[in-house]
C-alpha positions in Angstrom: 8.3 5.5 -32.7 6.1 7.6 -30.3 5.1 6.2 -27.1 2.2 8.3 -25.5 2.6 7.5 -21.7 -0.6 7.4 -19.5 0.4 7.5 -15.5 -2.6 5.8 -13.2 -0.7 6.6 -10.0 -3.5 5.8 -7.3 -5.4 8.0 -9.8 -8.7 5.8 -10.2 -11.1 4.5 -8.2 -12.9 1.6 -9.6 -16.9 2.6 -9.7 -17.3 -1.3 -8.3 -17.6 -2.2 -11.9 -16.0 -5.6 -11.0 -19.3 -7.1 -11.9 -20.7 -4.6 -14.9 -19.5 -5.3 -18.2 -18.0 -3.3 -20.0 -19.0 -1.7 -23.2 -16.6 -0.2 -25.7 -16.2 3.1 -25.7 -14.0 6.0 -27.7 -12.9 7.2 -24.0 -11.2 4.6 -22.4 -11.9 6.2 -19.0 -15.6 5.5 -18.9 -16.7 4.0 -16.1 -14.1 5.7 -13.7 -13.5 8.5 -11.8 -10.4 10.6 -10.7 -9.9 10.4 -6.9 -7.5 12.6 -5.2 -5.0 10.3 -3.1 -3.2 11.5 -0.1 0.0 11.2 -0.8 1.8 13.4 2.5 0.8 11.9 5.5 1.7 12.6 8.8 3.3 9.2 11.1 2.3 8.4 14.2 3.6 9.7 17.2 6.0 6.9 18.5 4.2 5.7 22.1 6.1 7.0 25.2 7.4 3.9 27.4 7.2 1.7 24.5 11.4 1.5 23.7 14.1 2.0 25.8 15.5 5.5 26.3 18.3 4.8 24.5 16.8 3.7 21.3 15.0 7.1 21.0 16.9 8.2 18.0 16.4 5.5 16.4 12.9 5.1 17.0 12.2 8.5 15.7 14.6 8.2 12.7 12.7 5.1 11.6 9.6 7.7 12.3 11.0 10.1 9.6 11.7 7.3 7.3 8.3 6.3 7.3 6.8 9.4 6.5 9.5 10.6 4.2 8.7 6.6 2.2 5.1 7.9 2.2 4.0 4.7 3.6 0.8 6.4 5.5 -0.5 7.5 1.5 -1.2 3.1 1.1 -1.5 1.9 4.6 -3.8 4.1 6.1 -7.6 3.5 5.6 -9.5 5.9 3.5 -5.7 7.9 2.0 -6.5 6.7 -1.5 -9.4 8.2 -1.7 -8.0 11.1 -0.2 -10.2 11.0 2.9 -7.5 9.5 5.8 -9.1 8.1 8.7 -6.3 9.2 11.2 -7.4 6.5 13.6 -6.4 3.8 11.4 -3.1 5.1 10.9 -0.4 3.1 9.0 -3.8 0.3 10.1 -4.0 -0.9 6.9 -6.4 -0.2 3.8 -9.9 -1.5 2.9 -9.6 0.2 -0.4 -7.7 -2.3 -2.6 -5.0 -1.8 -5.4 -5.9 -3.3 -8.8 -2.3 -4.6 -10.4 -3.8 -5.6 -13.6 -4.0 -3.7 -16.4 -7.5 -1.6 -16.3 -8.0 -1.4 -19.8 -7.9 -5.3 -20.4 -8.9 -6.7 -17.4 -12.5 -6.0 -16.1 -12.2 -8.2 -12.9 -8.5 -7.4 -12.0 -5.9 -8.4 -9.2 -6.4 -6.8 -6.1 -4.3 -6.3 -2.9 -4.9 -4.3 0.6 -2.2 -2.7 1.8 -1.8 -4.5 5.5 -1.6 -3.7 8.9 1.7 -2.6 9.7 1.1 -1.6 13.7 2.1 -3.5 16.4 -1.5 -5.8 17.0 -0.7 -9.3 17.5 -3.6 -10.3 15.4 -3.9 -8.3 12.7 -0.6 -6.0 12.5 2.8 -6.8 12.9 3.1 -8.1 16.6 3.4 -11.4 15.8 6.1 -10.9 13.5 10.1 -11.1 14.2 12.0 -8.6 13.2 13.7 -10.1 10.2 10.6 -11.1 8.7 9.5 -7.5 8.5 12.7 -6.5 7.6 12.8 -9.1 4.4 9.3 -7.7 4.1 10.4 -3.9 3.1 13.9 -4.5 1.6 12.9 -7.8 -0.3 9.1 -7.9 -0.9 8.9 -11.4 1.3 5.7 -12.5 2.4 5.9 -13.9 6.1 5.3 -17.5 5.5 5.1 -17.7 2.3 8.2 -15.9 0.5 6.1 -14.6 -2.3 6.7 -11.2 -3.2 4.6 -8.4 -2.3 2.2 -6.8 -5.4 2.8 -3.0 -5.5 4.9 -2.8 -2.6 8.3 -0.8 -4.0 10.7 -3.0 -2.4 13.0 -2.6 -5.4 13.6 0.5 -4.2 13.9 -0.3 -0.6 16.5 -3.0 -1.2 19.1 -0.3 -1.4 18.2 0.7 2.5 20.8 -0.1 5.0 21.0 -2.1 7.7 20.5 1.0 10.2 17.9 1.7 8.3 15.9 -1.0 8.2 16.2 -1.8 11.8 14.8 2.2 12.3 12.1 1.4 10.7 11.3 -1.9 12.3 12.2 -0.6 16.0 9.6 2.7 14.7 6.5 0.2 13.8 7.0 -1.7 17.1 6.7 1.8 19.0 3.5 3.0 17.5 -0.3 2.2 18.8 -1.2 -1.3 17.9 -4.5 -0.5 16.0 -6.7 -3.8 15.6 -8.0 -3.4 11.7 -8.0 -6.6 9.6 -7.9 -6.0 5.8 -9.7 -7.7 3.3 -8.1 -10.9 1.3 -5.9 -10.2 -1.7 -8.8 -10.4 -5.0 -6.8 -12.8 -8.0 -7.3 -11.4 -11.4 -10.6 -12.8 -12.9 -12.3 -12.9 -9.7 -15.3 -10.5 -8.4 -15.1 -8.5 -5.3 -17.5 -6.2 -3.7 -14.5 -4.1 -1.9 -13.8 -0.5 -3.2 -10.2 0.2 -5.3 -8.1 2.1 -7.2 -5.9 1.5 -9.8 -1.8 1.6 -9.8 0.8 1.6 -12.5 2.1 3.2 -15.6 0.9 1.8 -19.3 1.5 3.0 -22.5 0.0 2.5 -25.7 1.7 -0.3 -28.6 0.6 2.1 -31.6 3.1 3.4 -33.9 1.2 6.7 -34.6 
Protein backbone atom coordinates (compact mmCIF):
# COMPACT_ATOMS: atom_id res chain seq x y z
CA UNK A 1 0.00 0.00 0.00
CA UNK A 2 1.33 3.61 -0.71
CA UNK A 3 0.95 6.21 1.87
CA UNK A 4 1.62 9.74 0.39
CA UNK A 5 2.65 11.79 3.54
CA UNK A 6 1.70 15.54 3.75
CA UNK A 7 3.87 17.43 6.61
CA UNK A 8 1.87 20.82 7.97
CA UNK A 9 4.73 21.63 10.34
CA UNK A 10 3.67 25.34 11.46
CA UNK A 11 3.36 25.54 7.66
CA UNK A 12 -0.30 27.21 7.47
CA UNK A 13 -1.78 30.07 8.62
CA UNK A 14 -5.45 29.90 8.86
CA UNK A 15 -6.96 32.95 6.51
CA UNK A 16 -9.46 33.43 9.75
CA UNK A 17 -11.68 31.05 7.88
CA UNK A 18 -13.05 29.83 11.27
CA UNK A 19 -16.32 31.34 10.29
CA UNK A 20 -16.32 30.96 6.20
CA UNK A 21 -17.56 27.75 4.94
CA UNK A 22 -15.91 25.82 3.14
CA UNK A 23 -16.50 24.86 -0.40
CA UNK A 24 -15.09 21.72 -2.04
CA UNK A 25 -12.41 22.06 -3.96
CA UNK A 26 -9.83 19.72 -6.13
CA UNK A 27 -6.91 21.61 -4.09
CA UNK A 28 -7.26 20.89 -0.68
CA UNK A 29 -5.12 23.86 0.15
CA UNK A 30 -7.66 26.48 -0.82
CA UNK A 31 -8.23 28.88 1.56
CA UNK A 32 -4.68 28.86 3.07
CA UNK A 33 -1.47 30.24 2.75
CA UNK A 34 2.22 29.05 3.35
CA UNK A 35 3.78 31.19 6.15
CA UNK A 36 7.38 30.95 6.78
CA UNK A 37 7.82 29.99 10.69
CA UNK A 38 10.88 30.86 12.63
CA UNK A 39 12.21 28.03 13.68
CA UNK A 40 16.02 29.28 15.15
CA UNK A 41 15.56 31.71 17.61
CA UNK A 42 17.84 33.35 19.70
CA UNK A 43 17.14 33.05 24.00
CA UNK A 44 17.17 35.62 26.13
CA UNK A 45 20.02 36.91 27.79
CA UNK A 46 19.77 35.42 31.35
CA UNK A 47 19.26 38.82 33.74
CA UNK A 48 22.52 39.66 35.75
CA UNK A 49 21.82 39.58 39.67
CA UNK A 50 18.91 37.43 39.15
CA UNK A 51 20.72 33.80 40.51
CA UNK A 52 23.41 33.31 42.61
CA UNK A 53 26.94 33.27 41.19
CA UNK A 54 27.20 29.90 41.68
CA UNK A 55 24.34 28.69 39.73
CA UNK A 56 25.75 30.51 36.60
CA UNK A 57 26.46 27.38 34.71
CA UNK A 58 23.58 26.08 35.19
CA UNK A 59 21.59 28.98 34.42
CA UNK A 60 23.23 29.31 31.13
CA UNK A 61 23.16 25.54 30.27
CA UNK A 62 19.39 25.69 30.83
CA UNK A 63 19.88 28.84 28.32
CA UNK A 64 21.38 26.55 25.62
CA UNK A 65 18.80 24.03 26.19
CA UNK A 66 16.20 26.30 25.51
CA UNK A 67 17.34 27.40 22.34
CA UNK A 68 18.84 24.17 21.16
CA UNK A 69 14.68 22.72 22.10
CA UNK A 70 13.65 25.58 19.79
CA UNK A 71 11.21 26.70 22.30
CA UNK A 72 11.49 30.57 21.17
CA UNK A 73 10.01 29.14 17.31
CA UNK A 74 6.30 28.57 19.62
CA UNK A 75 6.58 30.83 22.55
CA UNK A 76 7.52 33.97 21.11
CA UNK A 77 4.78 36.32 19.70
CA UNK A 78 4.70 36.69 15.99
CA UNK A 79 7.70 33.39 15.29
CA UNK A 80 5.00 31.49 13.41
CA UNK A 81 4.48 33.77 11.17
CA UNK A 82 7.98 34.28 10.86
CA UNK A 83 7.86 37.90 12.06
CA UNK A 84 9.36 37.56 16.00
CA UNK A 85 8.58 40.31 18.14
CA UNK A 86 11.96 40.06 20.13
CA UNK A 87 10.29 41.99 22.99
CA UNK A 88 7.92 39.26 23.71
CA UNK A 89 10.49 36.77 23.93
CA UNK A 90 9.74 33.12 25.11
CA UNK A 91 6.30 35.81 26.20
CA UNK A 92 3.98 33.67 24.84
CA UNK A 93 2.05 33.49 21.38
CA UNK A 94 -1.18 35.24 20.19
CA UNK A 95 -1.04 33.17 17.04
CA UNK A 96 -2.81 29.88 18.03
CA UNK A 97 -2.06 26.16 16.99
CA UNK A 98 -4.95 24.31 15.41
CA UNK A 99 -4.57 20.42 16.64
CA UNK A 100 -7.39 19.14 14.60
CA UNK A 101 -7.18 17.82 11.45
CA UNK A 102 -7.47 20.90 8.80
CA UNK A 103 -8.99 19.09 6.15
CA UNK A 104 -12.00 17.81 8.31
CA UNK A 105 -12.44 20.21 10.71
CA UNK A 106 -13.41 23.88 9.67
CA UNK A 107 -13.59 25.28 13.22
CA UNK A 108 -10.64 23.36 14.85
CA UNK A 109 -8.92 23.02 18.39
CA UNK A 110 -6.77 25.74 19.19
CA UNK A 111 -4.04 26.43 21.78
CA UNK A 112 -1.48 29.50 22.54
CA UNK A 113 1.66 28.61 23.38
CA UNK A 114 1.99 30.40 27.14
CA UNK A 115 4.00 32.63 28.81
CA UNK A 116 6.96 30.98 30.04
CA UNK A 117 8.93 34.20 31.75
CA UNK A 118 9.15 34.90 35.11
CA UNK A 119 5.66 37.41 35.48
CA UNK A 120 3.73 36.55 38.42
CA UNK A 121 0.59 37.06 36.48
CA UNK A 122 0.79 35.84 33.36
CA UNK A 123 4.24 33.77 33.06
CA UNK A 124 5.66 31.45 35.24
CA UNK A 125 6.31 33.35 38.63
CA UNK A 126 3.67 32.01 40.35
CA UNK A 127 4.66 28.58 39.57
CA UNK A 128 7.00 26.05 41.80
CA UNK A 129 9.43 24.54 40.33
CA UNK A 130 8.08 21.02 40.02
CA UNK A 131 5.11 22.11 38.52
CA UNK A 132 7.12 23.55 35.56
CA UNK A 133 9.21 20.79 35.69
CA UNK A 134 6.12 18.14 35.28
CA UNK A 135 5.08 20.70 32.75
CA UNK A 136 8.10 20.02 30.13
CA UNK A 137 9.03 16.31 30.94
CA UNK A 138 5.22 15.23 31.46
CA UNK A 139 2.90 17.54 29.58
CA UNK A 140 1.06 18.49 33.11
CA UNK A 141 -1.10 21.31 33.28
CA UNK A 142 -0.57 23.36 36.61
CA UNK A 143 -3.74 22.68 38.34
CA UNK A 144 -5.29 20.67 36.27
CA UNK A 145 -2.98 17.63 35.29
CA UNK A 146 -4.32 17.57 31.70
CA UNK A 147 -1.75 17.18 29.23
CA UNK A 148 -0.45 19.87 27.10
CA UNK A 149 -1.84 19.92 23.15
CA UNK A 150 1.32 20.21 20.83
CA UNK A 151 3.74 20.59 23.45
CA UNK A 152 6.55 17.57 22.64
CA UNK A 153 6.78 16.43 26.14
CA UNK A 154 7.20 12.83 24.87
CA UNK A 155 10.28 13.70 23.88
CA UNK A 156 11.29 15.79 26.86
CA UNK A 157 10.46 12.90 29.21
CA UNK A 158 13.74 11.44 28.46
CA UNK A 159 15.61 14.77 29.95
CA UNK A 160 17.37 14.42 33.17
CA UNK A 161 17.06 15.64 36.25
CA UNK A 162 20.09 18.23 35.74
CA UNK A 163 18.37 19.02 32.95
CA UNK A 164 15.29 19.89 33.80
CA UNK A 165 16.22 21.84 36.80
CA UNK A 166 18.63 23.94 33.98
CA UNK A 167 16.01 24.73 32.33
CA UNK A 168 13.77 25.76 35.20
CA UNK A 169 16.64 27.80 37.11
CA UNK A 170 17.14 29.48 33.10
CA UNK A 171 13.19 30.69 32.88
CA UNK A 172 13.41 32.14 36.40
CA UNK A 173 16.57 34.24 35.24
CA UNK A 174 15.09 35.81 32.21
CA UNK A 175 12.99 39.31 32.03
CA UNK A 176 9.54 38.71 33.34
CA UNK A 177 7.59 40.05 30.23
CA UNK A 178 3.75 40.75 31.18
CA UNK A 179 1.83 39.20 27.85
CA UNK A 180 -1.36 37.24 28.54
CA UNK A 181 -2.37 34.76 25.79
CA UNK A 182 -5.56 34.10 24.50
CA UNK A 183 -7.85 31.00 25.90
CA UNK A 184 -7.27 27.59 24.40
CA UNK A 185 -10.34 27.56 21.19
CA UNK A 186 -12.23 23.63 21.59
CA UNK A 187 -12.73 22.04 18.34
CA UNK A 188 -16.14 23.22 16.87
CA UNK A 189 -15.91 26.60 18.34
CA UNK A 190 -15.21 30.04 16.39
CA UNK A 191 -12.41 32.32 17.25
CA UNK A 192 -11.44 35.59 15.79
CA UNK A 193 -7.53 34.95 16.82
CA UNK A 194 -4.97 34.32 13.97
CA UNK A 195 -3.33 30.38 13.61
CA UNK A 196 -1.50 27.99 12.00
CA UNK A 197 -1.74 24.57 11.62
CA UNK A 198 0.57 21.61 13.25
CA UNK A 199 0.82 17.94 12.53
CA UNK A 200 1.62 15.26 10.05
CA UNK A 201 -1.58 13.48 8.02
CA UNK A 202 -1.52 11.20 5.45
CA UNK A 203 -4.05 10.10 3.00
CA UNK A 204 -6.25 6.40 3.68
CA UNK A 205 -6.35 5.69 -0.27
CA UNK A 206 -4.88 2.59 -1.55
CA UNK A 207 -3.72 4.23 -4.96
Amino acid sequence: MKIRSMTLACAFLASCAADTPVEPAQDPMQGYEEVAATTVLNAPEPIPGSFAPENLFQVKRGEYLVELLGCGSCHTDGALEGVPNFDRALAGSSIGIAFSNPMGDRRPGIVFPPNLTPDQETGLGSWSDQQIADALRLGAGRHTGRRIVIMPWQGYNKMTDDDVAAIVAYLRSIKPVRHTVPEEVLPGRSTDKPFVYFGVYRTRDND
